[in-house]
C-alpha positions as CSV (number, residue, x, y, z in Angstrom):
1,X,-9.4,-3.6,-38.9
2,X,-5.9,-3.4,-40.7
3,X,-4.5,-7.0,-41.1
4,X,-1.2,-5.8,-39.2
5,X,-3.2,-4.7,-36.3
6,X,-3.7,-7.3,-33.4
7,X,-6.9,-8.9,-32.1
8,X,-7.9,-8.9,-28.7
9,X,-7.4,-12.0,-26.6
10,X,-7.5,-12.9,-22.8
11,X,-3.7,-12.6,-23.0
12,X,-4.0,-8.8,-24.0
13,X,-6.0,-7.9,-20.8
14,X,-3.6,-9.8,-18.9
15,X,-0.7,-8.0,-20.3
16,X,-2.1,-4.4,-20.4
17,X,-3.0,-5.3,-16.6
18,X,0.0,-6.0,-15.6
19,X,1.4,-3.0,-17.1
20,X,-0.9,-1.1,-15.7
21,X,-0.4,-2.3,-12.2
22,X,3.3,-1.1,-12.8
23,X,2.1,2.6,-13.5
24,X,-0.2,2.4,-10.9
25,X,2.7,1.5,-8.5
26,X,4.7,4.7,-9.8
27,X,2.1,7.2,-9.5
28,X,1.3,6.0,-6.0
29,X,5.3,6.5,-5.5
30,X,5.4,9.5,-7.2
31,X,2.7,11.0,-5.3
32,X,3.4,10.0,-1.7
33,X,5.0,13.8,-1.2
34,X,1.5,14.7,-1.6
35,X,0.8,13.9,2.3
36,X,3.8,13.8,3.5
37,X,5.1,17.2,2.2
38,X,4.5,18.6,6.4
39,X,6.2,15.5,7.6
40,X,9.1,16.0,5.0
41,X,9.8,19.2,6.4
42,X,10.0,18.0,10.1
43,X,12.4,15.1,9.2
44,X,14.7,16.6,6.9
45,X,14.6,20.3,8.8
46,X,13.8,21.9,5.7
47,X,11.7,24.6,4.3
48,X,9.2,25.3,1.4
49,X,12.1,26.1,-1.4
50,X,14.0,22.7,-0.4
51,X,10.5,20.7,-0.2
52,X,10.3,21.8,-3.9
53,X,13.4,20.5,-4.4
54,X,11.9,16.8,-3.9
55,X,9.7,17.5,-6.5
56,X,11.7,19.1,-8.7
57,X,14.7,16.7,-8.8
58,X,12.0,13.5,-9.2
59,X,10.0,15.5,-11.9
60,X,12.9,17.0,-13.6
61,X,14.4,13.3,-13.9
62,X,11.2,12.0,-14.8
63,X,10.5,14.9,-17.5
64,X,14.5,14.2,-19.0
65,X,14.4,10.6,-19.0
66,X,10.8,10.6,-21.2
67,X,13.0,10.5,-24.5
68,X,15.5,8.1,-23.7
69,X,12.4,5.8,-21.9
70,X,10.8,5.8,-25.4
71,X,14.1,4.8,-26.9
72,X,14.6,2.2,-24.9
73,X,11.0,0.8,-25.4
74,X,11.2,1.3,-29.0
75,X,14.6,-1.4,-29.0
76,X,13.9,-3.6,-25.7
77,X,10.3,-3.3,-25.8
78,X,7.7,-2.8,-22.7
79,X,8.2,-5.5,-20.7
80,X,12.0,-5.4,-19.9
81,X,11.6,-1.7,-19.6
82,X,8.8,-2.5,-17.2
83,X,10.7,-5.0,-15.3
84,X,13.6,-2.2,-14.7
85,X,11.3,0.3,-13.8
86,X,9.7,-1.7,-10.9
87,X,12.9,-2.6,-9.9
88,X,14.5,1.0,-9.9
89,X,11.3,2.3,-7.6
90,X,11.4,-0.3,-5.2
91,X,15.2,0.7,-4.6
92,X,14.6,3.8,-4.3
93,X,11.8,4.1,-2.0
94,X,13.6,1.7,0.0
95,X,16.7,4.0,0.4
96,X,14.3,7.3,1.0
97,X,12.5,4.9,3.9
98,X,16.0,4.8,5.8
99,X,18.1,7.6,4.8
100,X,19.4,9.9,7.8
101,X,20.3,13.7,5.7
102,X,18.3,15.7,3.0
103,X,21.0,15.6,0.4
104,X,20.8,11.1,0.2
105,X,17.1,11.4,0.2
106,X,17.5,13.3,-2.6
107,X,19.7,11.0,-4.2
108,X,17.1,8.7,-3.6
109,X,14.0,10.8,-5.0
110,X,15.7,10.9,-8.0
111,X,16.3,7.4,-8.2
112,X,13.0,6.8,-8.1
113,X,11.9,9.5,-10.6
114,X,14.1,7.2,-13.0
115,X,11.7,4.3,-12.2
116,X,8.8,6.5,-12.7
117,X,10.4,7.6,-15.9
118,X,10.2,3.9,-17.7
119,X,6.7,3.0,-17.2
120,X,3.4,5.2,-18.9
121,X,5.7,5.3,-22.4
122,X,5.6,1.0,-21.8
123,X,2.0,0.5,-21.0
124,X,1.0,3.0,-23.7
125,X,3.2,0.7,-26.4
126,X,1.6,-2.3,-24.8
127,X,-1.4,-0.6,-26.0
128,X,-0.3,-0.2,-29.6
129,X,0.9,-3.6,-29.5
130,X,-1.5,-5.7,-28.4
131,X,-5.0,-4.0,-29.2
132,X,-6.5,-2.5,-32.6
133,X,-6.5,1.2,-32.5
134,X,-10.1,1.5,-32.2
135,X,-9.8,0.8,-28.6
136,X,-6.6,3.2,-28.1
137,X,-8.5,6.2,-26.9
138,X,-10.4,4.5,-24.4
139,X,-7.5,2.1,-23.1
140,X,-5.0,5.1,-22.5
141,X,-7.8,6.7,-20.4
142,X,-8.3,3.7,-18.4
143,X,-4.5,3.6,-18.1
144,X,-4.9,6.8,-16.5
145,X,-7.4,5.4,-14.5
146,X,-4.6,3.2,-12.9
147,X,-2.4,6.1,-12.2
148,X,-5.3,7.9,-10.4
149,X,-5.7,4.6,-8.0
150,X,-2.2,5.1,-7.3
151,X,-3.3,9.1,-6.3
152,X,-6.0,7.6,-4.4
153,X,-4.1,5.3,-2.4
154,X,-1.0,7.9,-1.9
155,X,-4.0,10.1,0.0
156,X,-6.1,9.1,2.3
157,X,-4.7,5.3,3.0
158,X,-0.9,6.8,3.2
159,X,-2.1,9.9,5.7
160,X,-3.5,7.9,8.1
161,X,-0.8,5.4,7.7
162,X,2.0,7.6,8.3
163,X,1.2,8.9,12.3
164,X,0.8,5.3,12.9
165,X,3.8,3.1,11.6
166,X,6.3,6.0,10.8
167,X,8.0,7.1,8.6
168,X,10.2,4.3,8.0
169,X,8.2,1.5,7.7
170,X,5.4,3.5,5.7
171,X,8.3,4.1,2.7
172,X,9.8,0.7,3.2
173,X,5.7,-0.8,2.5
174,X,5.6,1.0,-0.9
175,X,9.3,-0.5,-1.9
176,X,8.7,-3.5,-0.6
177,X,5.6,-4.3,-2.6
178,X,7.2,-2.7,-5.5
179,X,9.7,-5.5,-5.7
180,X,7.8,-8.3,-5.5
181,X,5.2,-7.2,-8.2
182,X,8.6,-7.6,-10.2
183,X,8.4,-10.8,-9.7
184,X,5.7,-10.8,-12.5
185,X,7.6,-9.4,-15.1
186,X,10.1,-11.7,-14.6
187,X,8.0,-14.3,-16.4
188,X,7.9,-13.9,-20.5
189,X,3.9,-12.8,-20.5
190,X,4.2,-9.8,-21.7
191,X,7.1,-10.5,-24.6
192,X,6.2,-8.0,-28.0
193,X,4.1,-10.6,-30.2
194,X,4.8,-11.2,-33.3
195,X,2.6,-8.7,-35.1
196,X,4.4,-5.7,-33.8
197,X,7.1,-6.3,-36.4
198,X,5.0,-5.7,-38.8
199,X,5.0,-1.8,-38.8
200,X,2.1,0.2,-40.5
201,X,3.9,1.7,-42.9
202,X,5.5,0.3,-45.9
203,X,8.9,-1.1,-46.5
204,X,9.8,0.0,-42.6
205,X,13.6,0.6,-41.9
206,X,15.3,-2.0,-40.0
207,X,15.5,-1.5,-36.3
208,X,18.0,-2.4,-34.6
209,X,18.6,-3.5,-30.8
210,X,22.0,-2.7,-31.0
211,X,23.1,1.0,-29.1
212,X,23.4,3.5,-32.5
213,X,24.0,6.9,-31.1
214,X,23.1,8.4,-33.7
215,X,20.1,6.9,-34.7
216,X,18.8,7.3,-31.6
217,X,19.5,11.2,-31.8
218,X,17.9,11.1,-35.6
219,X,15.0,9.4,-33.7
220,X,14.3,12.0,-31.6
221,X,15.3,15.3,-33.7
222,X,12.2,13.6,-35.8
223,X,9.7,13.2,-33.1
224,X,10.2,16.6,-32.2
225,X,10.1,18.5,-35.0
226,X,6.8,16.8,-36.8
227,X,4.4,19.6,-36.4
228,X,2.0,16.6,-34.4
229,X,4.5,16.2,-32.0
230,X,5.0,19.4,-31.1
231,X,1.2,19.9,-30.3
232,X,1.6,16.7,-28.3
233,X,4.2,18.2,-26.7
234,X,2.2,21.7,-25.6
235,X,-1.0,19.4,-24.8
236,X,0.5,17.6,-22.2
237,X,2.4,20.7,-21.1
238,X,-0.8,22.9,-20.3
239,X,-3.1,20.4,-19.5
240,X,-1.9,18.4,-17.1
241,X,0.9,20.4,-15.1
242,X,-1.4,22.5,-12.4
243,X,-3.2,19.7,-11.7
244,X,-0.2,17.3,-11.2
245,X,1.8,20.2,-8.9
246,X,-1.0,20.7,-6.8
247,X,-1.6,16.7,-6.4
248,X,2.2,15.9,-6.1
249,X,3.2,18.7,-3.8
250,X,1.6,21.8,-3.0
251,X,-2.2,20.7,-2.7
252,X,-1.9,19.7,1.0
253,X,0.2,21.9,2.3
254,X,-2.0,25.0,0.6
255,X,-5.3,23.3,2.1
256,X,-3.5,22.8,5.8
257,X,-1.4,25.7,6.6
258,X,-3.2,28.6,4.1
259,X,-6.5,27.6,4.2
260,X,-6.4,26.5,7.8
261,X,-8.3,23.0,7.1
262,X,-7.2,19.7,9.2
263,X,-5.3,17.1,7.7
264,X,-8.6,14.6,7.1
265,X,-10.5,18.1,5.1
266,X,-7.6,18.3,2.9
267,X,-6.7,14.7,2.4
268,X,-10.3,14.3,1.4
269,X,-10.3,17.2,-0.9
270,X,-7.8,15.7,-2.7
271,X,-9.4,12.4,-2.9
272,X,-12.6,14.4,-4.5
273,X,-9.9,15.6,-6.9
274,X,-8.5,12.1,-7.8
275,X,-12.5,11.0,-7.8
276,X,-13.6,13.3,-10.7
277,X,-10.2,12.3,-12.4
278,X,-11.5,8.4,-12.5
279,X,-15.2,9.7,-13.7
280,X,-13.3,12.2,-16.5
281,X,-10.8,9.4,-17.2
282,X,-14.0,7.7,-18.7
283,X,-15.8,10.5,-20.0
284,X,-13.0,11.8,-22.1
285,X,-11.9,8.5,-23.4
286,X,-15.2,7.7,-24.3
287,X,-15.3,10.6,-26.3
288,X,-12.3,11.2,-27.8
289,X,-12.0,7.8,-29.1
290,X,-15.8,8.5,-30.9
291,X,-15.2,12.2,-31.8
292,X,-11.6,12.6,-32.5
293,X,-12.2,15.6,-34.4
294,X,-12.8,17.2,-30.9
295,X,-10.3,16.1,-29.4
296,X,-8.6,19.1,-29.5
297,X,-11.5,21.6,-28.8
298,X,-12.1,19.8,-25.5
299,X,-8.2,20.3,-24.4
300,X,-8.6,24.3,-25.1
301,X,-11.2,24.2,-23.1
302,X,-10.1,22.3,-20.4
303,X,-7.1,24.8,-20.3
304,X,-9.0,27.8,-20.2
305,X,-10.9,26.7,-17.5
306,X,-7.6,25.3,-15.5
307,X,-6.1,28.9,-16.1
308,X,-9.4,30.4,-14.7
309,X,-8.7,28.7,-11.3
310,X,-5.4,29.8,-10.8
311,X,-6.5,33.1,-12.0
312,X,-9.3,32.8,-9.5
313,X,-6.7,32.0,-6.8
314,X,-4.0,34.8,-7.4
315,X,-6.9,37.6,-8.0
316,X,-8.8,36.8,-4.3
317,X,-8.1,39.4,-1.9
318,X,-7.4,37.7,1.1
319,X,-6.0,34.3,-0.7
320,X,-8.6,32.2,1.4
321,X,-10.9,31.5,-1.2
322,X,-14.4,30.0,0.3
323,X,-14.6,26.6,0.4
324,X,-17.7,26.3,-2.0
325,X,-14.7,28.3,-4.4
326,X,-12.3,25.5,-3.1
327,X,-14.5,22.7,-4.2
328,X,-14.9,23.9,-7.5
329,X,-11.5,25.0,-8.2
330,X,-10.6,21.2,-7.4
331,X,-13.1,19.9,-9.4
332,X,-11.9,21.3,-12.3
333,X,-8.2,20.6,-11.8
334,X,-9.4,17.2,-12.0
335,X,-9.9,17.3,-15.3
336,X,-6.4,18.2,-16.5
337,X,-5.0,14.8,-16.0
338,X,-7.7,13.4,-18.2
339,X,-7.7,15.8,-21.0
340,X,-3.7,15.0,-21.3
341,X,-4.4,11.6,-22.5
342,X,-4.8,13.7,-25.8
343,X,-1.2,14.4,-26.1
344,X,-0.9,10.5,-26.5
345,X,-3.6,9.9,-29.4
346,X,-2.0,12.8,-30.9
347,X,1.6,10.6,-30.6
348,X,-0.6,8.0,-31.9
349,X,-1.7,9.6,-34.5
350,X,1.6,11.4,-36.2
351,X,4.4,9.4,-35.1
352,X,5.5,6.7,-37.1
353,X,4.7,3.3,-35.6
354,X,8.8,3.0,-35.3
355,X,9.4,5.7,-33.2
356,X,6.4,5.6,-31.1
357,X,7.5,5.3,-28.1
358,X,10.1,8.0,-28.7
359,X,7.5,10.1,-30.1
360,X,5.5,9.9,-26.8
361,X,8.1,10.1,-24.3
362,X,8.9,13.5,-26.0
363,X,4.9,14.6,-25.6
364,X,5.2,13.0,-22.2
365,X,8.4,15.5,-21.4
366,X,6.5,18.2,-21.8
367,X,3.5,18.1,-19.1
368,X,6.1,17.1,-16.3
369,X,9.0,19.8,-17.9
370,X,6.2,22.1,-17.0
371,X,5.1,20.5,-13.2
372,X,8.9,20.6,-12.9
373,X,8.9,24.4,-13.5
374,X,5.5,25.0,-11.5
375,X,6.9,23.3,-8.5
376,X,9.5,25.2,-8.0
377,X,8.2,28.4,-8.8
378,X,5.9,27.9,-6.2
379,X,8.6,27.1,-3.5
380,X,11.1,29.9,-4.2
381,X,8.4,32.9,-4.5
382,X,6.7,31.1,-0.9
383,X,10.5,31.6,0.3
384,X,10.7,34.9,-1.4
385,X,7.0,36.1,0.2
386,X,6.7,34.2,3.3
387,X,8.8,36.9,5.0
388,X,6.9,39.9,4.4
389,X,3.3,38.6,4.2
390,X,0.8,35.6,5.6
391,X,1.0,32.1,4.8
392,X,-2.3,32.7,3.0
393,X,-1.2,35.9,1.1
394,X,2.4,33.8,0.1
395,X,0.2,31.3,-1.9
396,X,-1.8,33.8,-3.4
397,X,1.0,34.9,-5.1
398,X,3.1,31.7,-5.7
399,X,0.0,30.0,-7.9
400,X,0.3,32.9,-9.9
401,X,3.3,31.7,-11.3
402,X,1.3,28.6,-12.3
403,X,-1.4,30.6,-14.1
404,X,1.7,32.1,-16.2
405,X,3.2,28.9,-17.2
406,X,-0.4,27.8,-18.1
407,X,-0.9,30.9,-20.0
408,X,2.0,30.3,-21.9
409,X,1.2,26.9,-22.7
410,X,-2.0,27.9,-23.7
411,X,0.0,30.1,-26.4
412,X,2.3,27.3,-27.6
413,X,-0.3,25.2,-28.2
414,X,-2.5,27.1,-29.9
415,X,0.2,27.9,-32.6
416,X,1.0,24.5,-33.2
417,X,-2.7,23.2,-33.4
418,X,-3.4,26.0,-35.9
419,X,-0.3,24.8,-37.9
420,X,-1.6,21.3,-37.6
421,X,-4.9,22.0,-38.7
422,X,-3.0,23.8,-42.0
423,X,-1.0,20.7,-42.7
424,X,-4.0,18.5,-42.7
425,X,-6.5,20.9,-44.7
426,X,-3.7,21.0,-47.3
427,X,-3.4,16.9,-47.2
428,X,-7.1,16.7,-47.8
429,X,-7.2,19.7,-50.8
430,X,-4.4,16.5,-52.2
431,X,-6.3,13.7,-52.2
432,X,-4.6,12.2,-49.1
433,X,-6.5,11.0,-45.7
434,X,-5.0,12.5,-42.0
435,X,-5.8,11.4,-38.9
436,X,-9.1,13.3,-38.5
437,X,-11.4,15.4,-41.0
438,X,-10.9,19.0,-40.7
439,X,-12.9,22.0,-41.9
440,X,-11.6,25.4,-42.7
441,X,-12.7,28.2,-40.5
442,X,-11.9,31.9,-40.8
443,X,-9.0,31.1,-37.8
444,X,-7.0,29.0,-41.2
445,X,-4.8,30.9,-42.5
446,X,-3.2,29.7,-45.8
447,X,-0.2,28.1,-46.0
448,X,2.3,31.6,-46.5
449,X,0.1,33.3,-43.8
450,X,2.1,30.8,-41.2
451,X,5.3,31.5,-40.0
């Protein structure tokens, strides 16, 4: 273990717990559109397009505030960051619990997508922080793990609660409790130790706390135009973004009113797809942490098979899939969310330790840049078709936009893990040590091949 990294203690769980706890509160938050999508529509009098709009406005926020969240970590570090995030959700939910009109419960998603925005770049620096980076792989998966709580909770639990106590009071729960889990930021346990100004590389600039415009922007033009980040960036793109728009949105609504299936069949099917997610969370991180060279061999797979469902989806004649189709399609969704925790470890790996947080924020931007773009997709062509053909038949065609934004993905990132893979092979032909060991295949081609 590197002398500047930390050991673990009893005070690191505590703190990565508590961190986590805020994550899990935003992805509960986040996903509680999941269920209520049908109820949304009857409250607001809306339609499909301006359901999307929910999504779109808290996902787009979310997607454009990853850089500045990582900024702000890098200066303020996690746990004021944290603090303001917890605080920022529990407003907004609190305002969406009560608000009268469509266009302040807008307001109000997007308040809370700001909130949402502060917290996985936090708990993935507490991480760096205050555990050696042996244990990285494996704690950002469990992380993850906490965030998929959150999607268990924002199913089942929050369907059955909502015919019950309302619509009101079921919103106004989730801010409430929000708020007073601030309560445990508040207190200095989670304050950046000491170690964590002792950056990894050598003679490390001085940072700063104080606002520098420009640094900031220097910051970021350098996160994203290291070839690593830029893979990060596509990872999390492809991987995780049909997964996360059929969790956070369109999932129930596709299972209900397409594929005919109560609301207890469908908010079970997406508990199956939040179950494999805890069981992959574990898998993966288990072996991407021991086999990092396949790391990236495991996301193109992942993707291919991701693109093969909503292939699978767009091709069936009838867009009712059977349900033995249904389970497996879900199934492997599930492990998107998983597999994205490789965008991270790639942040990890490439970014240095001074701009980490701004490095991951930008790989962060790019899976929810691309749920941003599938969710709306998705509600203008089931505007666009709903008129002219069946509910089932409008679906059919809407997830096809999602199999071309994966497609496309698919393309970025396999360009920029081939230019990766050139950069390291070259560092090893000098002498010098990368994150992984690489070997040429005939797919490398030499350095003036790559444009």
């Amino acid at each position: 273990m590197s002398s500047a990294e930390p050991s673990v203690t009893m005070r690191s769980w505590f703190v990565w717990f508590a961190g986590a706890g805020v994550y899990l509160l935003a992805v509960f938050n986040r996903s509680t559109l999941g269920v209520a999508g049908p109820d949304a529509m009857i409250k607001f009098g809306i339609g499909p397009g301006q359901l999307s709009v929910f999504v779109l406005l808290q996902v787009g926020v979310y997607a454009v505030m990853q850089i500045p969240a990582g900024l702000l970590v890098d200066r303020f570090g996690p746990r004021k960051v944290l603090l303001a995030a917890a605080l920022t959700m529990g407003i907004g939910q609190l305002t969406f619990a009560f608000v009268p009109s469509y266009g302040l419960a807008l307001l109000a998603r997007g308040v809370l997508g700001c909130g949402d925005a502060l917290t996985y770049v936090s708990v993935l620096r507490l991480l760096t922080s205050w555990f050696p980076g042996e244990r990285y792989a494996m704690l950002a998966s469990l992380s993850g793990f906490f965030g998929m709580v959150g999607n268990v909770l924002a199913t089942v639990p929050l369907a059955m609660l909502l015919p019950v106590a309302g619509w009101g009071p079921s919103f106004a729960t989730a801010a409430i409790i929000c708020l007073v889990y601030a309560l445990i930021l508040v207190r200095p346990g989670t304050v950046t130790p000491p170690y964590l100004q002792l950056p990894l590389e050598q003679d490390p600039p001085t940072r700063t706390k104080n606002f520098d415009l420009r640094a900031m922007l220097r910051d970021v033009r350098d996160a994203a135009t290291l070839t690593g980040g830029r893979l990060s960036f596509w990872v999390h793109f492809t991987t995780m973004s049909g997964s996360a728009t059929f969790l956070l949105l369109w999932g129930f609504p596709y299972l209900t009113e397409a594929l005919g299936y109560d609301r207890a069949l469908a908010s079970a099917l997406l508990m199956l797809m939040v179950v494999v997610q805890l069981g992959l969370a574990v898998v993966f991180g288990w072996f991407m942490g021991s086999r990092p060279d396949l790391r990236m061999p495991l996301v193109i797979v992942t993707c291919l098979l991701n693109l093969l469902v909503w292939v699978t989806f767009t091709a069936w004649p009838d867009g009712r899939p059977p349900f033995p189709v249904v389970i497996a399609a879900i199934t492997v969704m599930a492990s998107g969310g998983p597999a994205s925790a490789v965008a991270f470890m790639l942040a990890r790996d490439y970014q240095p330790r001074q701009r980490l947080s701004t490095g991951t924020g930008y790989a962060n931007a790019g899976g929810w840049t691309a749920t941003a773009l599938c969710s709306v997709a998705v509600g203008v062509v089931l505007d666009l078709a709903g008129a002219r053909t069946g509910v089932a038949e409008s679906y059919r065609w809407a997830f096809g936009t999602i199999a071309l934004i994966t497609a496309l993905g698919l393309g970025r990132l396999l360009v920029w893990w081939l230019r990766s893979r050139r950069e390291l092979l070259a560092l090893q032909v000098s002498g010098g040590q990368g994150p992984v060991v690489v070997r040429r295949h005939r797919f490398d081609l030499p350095h003036s091949e790559h444009h």
